[in-house]
N, C-alpha and C positions, 0 to 999 in steps of 0.2 A: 626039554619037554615042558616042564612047569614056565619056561616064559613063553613058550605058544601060546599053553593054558589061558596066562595072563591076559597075549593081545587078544582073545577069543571073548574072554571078560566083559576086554573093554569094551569091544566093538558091540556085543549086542548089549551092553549098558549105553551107549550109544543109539542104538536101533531104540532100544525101550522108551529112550526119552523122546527120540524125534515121533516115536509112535503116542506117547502122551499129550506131548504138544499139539498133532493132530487133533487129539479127541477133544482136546481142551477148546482149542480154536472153531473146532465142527462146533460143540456144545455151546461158545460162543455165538458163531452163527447163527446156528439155529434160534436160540434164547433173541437173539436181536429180530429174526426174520417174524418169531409168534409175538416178539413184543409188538414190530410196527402194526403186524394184523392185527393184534386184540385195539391201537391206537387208531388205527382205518377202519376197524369194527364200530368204537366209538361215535365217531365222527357220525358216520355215515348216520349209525343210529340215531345220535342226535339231529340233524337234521330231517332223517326222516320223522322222526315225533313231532321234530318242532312245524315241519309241513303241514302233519299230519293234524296238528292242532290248530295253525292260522287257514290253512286250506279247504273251503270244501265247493263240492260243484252244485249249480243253478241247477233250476228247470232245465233252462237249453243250454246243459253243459258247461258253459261259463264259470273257468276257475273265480272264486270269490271267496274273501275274509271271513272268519267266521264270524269275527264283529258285525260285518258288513250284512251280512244272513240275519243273523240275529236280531239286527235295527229294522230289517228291514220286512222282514216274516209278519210283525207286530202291526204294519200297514196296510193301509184299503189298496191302496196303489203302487202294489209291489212292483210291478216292470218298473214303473216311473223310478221309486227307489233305487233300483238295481243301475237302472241307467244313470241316475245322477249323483245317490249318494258313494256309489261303487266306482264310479270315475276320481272321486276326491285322490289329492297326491300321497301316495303310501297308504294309502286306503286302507293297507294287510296288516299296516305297525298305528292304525288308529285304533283307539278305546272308542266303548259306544258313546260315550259323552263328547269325546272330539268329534265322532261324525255326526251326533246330535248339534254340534256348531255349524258343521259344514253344513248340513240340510240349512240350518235357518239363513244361512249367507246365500246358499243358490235361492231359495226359495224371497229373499229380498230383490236378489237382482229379477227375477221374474217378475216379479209384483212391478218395479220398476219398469219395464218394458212397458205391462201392458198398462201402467200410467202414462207414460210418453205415447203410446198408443192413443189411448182416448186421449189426452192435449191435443192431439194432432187431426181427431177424428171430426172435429166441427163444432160450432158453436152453435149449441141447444142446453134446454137443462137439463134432461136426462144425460147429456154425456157430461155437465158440470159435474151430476150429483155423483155419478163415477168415479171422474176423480177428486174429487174431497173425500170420498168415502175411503179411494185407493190411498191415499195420502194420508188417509188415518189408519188402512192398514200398516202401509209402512212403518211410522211411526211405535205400533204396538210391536213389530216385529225388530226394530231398530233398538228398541228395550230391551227383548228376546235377548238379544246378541249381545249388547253390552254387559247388562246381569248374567251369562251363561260367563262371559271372560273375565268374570270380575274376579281378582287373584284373592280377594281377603273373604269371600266366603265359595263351600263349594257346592256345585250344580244340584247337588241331588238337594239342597236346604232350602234352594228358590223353587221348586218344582212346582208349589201349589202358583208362584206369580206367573212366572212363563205359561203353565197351562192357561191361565187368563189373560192373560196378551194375546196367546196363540187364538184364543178361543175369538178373543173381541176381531182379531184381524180378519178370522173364518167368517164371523157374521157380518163383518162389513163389503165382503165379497159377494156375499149372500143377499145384500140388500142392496146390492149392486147389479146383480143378474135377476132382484125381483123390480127393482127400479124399472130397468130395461123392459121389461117382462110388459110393464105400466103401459108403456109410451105406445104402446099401442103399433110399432112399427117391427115387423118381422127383420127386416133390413137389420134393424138396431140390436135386437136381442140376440142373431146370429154373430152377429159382428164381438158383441160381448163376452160372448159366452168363449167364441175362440181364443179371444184375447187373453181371458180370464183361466183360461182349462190348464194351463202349466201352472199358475200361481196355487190355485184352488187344491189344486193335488199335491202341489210340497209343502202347503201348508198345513191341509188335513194328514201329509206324514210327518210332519214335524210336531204337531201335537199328538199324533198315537204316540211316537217315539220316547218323547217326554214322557207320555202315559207310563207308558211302561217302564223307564226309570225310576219315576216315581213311586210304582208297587214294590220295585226290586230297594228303594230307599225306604220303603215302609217295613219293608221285613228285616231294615235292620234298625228299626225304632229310631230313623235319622229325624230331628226337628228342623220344622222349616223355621227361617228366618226372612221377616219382611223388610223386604229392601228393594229400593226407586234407583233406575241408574241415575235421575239426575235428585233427585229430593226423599232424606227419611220423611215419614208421614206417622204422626201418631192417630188410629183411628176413632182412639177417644175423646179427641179435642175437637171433631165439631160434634158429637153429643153434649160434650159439656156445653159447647158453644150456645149451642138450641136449647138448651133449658134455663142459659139464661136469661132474665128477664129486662136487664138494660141495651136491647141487641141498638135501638133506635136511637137509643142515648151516646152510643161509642161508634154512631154508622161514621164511616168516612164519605162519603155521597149519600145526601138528600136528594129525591125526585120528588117534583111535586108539579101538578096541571095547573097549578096556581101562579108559579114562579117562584113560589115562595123556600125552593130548593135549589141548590147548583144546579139540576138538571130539570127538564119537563117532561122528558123521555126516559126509558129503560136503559135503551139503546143506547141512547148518548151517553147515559152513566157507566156503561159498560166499557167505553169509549176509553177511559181512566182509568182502565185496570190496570196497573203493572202486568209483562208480561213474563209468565212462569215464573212469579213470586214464590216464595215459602213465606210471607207475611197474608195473615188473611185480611180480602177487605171487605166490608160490610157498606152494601148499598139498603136503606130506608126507601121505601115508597109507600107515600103518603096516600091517603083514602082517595077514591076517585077511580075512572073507566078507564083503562090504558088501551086505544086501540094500536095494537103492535105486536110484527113477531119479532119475538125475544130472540137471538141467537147468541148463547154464548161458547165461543169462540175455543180451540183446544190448548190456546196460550194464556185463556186466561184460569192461571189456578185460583184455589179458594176463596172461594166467592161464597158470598152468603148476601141472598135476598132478602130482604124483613120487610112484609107490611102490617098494614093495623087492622087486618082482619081478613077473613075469609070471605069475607061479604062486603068488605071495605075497600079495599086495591085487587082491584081486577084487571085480569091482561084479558084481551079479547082481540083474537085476528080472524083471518077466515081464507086461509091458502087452503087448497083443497087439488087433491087428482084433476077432478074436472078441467079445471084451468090450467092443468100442465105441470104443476108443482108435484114430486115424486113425494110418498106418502112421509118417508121419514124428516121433508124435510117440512110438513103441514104445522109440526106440533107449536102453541102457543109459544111456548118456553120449549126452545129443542138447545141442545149442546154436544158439543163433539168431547166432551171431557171423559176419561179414561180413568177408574173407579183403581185405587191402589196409589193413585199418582197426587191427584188434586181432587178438589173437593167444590160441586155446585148444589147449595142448601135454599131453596126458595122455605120460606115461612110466613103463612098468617096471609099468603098470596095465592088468590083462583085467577 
């Protein structure tokens, strides 16, 4: 009897084990099965946040970046925004400073169009005055873009330049569509004004855009720093320059009606600028009537005028609308020079 007993023992120490090894292996399972859930919980959640934070919808529905909303809320011409800056590639994994670059790059190649546009539109002045005018916007927007990727300082500390490039490029647009406006010819002004309506509108959001970088650099006490993509500029050196009193004595070009200088003309002197120097050059014109207009030119930097009197060297022209000449291009002394970059100082000269 007692070795019955025994295999009876065994057997359900036997059963007991195979029944704990069950429980162990179930409680295994399970433990794996609520681990991978709480891991697919995870997941999920994180990407739904992270949706939840790059994701939001337009007016008409249109999934969009919040970056992308954000740059773009801030502008006169939000479709436009929407359509161009919200196409850029990964648009959802840009910063608003990177699609503060992308605006200023579409907004070049537009300007560009609608310069090969008027090239192509006919030979008059009004459609010159266009593009030189378009040609200096580019230019100020071509600054834009280099200063915005300049690696050794960052975007929000150029904020006050850009805004003044953007701003010079907008007004040259401006004075473009009043040019036209001049010419007396509806043909003209339509033509313009088409041509013009993409550039106008990413420029005016390229400058809200900045705008508004700009406040959001102000609130955190960032300092601007000035800086030229192609030239530093200190803006004290031509005050000092002008207060000096040897300017006629160190001129590099003499103009004189007499002969009695390298040049007889303004003009011609201008002729011998270097061009986009950072050396300044100093033109003297001598006492007498200069009938001439003055045009100096957007490559020639720092230039400094000197005559010997306000009632002594006189420029006198007489380009006017009437005759067909677009108003900003009438003035005595006109120049296409961009204020921050290079420096045109007339003195002691009506």
């Amino acid at each position: 009897m007692s070795s019955s007993y025994g295999k009876v023992d065994e057997r359900e120490h036997v059963l007991e084990a195979r029944r704990n090894s069950r429980k162990r292996i179930t409680i295994i399972v399970v433990s794996l099965l609520v681990l991978v859930g709480i891991v697919i919980g995870a997941v999920f959640g994180t990407m739904s946040n992270k949706k939840s934070t790059t994701v939001e919808t337009s007016d008409n529905g249109d999934s969009i970046s919040v970056s992308v909303k954000a740059v773009c809320d801030v502008t006169l011409h939000k479709d436009k925004c929407f359509e161009t800056v919200g196409s850029a590639p990964n648009a959802s994994s840009l910063n608003p400073e990177q699609l503060f670059i992308y605006a200023v790059k579409i907004t070049i190649a537009e300007a560009t169009k609608a310069l090969n546009a008027f090239s192509s539109s006919g030979d008059n002045t009004t459609m010159h005055a266009c593009v030189e005018l378009l040609d200096l916007t580019i230019d100020n927007l071509e600054n834009t873009l280099t200063s915005s990727q300049n690696g050794d300082v960052t975007l929000p500390e150029l904020v006050s330049d850009l805004r003044t490039w953007l701003s010079s490029a907008e007004t040259y647009q401006d004075t473009c569509t009043e040019t036209l406006a001049e010419s007396n010819h509806p043909d003209s002004k339509t033509f313009g004004e088409s041509q013009l309506k993409n550039a106008t509108e990413l420029t005016s959001n390229a400058l809200a855009i900045i705008t508004w970088l700009g406040k959001i650099a102000d609130s955190f006490k960032l300092r601007r720093r000035l800086q030229s993509a192609d030239v530093a500029v200190d803006l004290n050196v031509g005050r000092r320059l002008l207060q000096s009193t040897d300017l006629r004595r160190v001129a590099n070009i003499v103009v004189a009606k007499d002969g009695s200088g390298k040049c007889k003309t303004i003009s011609t002197a201008l002729k011998d600028v270097p061009e986009k120097s950072d050396k300044r050059t100093v033109i003297y014109v001598k006492k007498g009537v200069y009938f001439e207009n003055v045009k100096v030119e957007k490559t020639m930097w720092n230039v400094v005028v000197v005559g010997d009197g306000e009632s002594k060297s006189i420029v006198s022209g007489k380009l006017n609308v009437i005759d067909g000449t677009p108003t900003f291009q009438s003035a005595t002394f006109g120049n296409s020079l961009e204020i921050l970059t290079i420096y045109f100082m007339p003195k002691h000269i009506t």
